[in-house]
C-alpha positions in Angstrom: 0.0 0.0 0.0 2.7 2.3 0.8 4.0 2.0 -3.0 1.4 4.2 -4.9 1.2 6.6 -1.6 5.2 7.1 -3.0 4.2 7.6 -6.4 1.9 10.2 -5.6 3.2 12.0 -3.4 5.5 15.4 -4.1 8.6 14.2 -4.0 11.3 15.1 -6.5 13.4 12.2 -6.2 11.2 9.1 -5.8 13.0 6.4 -7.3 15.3 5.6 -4.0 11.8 5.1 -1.7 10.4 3.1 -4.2 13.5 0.9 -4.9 13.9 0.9 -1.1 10.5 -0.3 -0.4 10.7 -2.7 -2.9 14.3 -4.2 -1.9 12.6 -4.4 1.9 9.1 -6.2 0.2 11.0 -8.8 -1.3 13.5 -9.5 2.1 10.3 -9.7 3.5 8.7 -12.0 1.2 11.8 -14.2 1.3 11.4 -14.4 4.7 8.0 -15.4 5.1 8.3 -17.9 2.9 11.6 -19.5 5.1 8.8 -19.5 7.9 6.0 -21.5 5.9 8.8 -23.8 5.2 9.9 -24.5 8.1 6.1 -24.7 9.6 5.4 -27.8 7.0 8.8 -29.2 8.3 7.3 -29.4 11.6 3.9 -30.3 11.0 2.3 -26.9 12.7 -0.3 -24.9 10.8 -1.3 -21.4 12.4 -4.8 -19.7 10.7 -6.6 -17.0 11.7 -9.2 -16.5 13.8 -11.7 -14.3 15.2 -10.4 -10.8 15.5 -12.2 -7.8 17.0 -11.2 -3.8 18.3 -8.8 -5.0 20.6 -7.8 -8.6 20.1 -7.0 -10.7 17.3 -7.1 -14.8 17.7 -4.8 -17.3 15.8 -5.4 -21.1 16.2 -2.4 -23.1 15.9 -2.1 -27.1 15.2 1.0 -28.8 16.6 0.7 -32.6 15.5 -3.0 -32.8 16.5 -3.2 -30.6 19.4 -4.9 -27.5 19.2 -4.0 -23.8 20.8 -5.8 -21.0 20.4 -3.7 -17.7 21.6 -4.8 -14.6 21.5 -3.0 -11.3 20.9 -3.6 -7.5 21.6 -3.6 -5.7 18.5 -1.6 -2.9 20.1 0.6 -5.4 20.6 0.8 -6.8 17.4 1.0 -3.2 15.6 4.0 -2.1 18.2 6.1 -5.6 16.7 4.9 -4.7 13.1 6.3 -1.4 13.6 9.3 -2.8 15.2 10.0 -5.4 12.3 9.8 -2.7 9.8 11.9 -0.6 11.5 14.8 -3.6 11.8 14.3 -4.1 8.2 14.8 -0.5 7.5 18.1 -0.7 9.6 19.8 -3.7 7.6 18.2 -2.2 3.9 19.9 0.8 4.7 23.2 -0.3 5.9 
């Protein structure tokens, strides 16, 4: 989403934000798909629940059993905002 916000926005120089968004998009995309990997590998499968205002619920299947947690979503925005920001750190440096 943040792509077209870059494209229209008044920048003179937009082609670094863009290429930097898109360098971080596909570390991230890598990255998730190390995860689903090694999810299959151990047999544990995580979907989403119910989610709300204030909480959002994942179930999770480890080799039969299931767990349902349950997550603030202020807390899950704070570690959104914190991954970005790590992956902001290592695009940059």
């Amino acid at each position: 989403r943040d792509l077209p916000i870059i494209n229209g926005s008044p920048f003179k120089l937009k082609q670094p934000y863009i290429a930097l968004v898109e360098q971080i998009m596909n570390q991230i995309s890598k990255d998730l798909y190390d995860v689903r990997v090694e999810l299959r590998k151990r047999r544990i499968k995580v979907m989403h629940g119910r989610r709300d205002d204030e909480i959002t619920e994942y179930e999770i299947f480890i080799r039969g059993y299931r767990e349902i947690m349950r997550f603030p979503n202020v807390h899950l925005r704070n570690k959104t905002e914190s991954l970005m920001l790590s992956y902001l750190q290592v695009a940059t440096d």
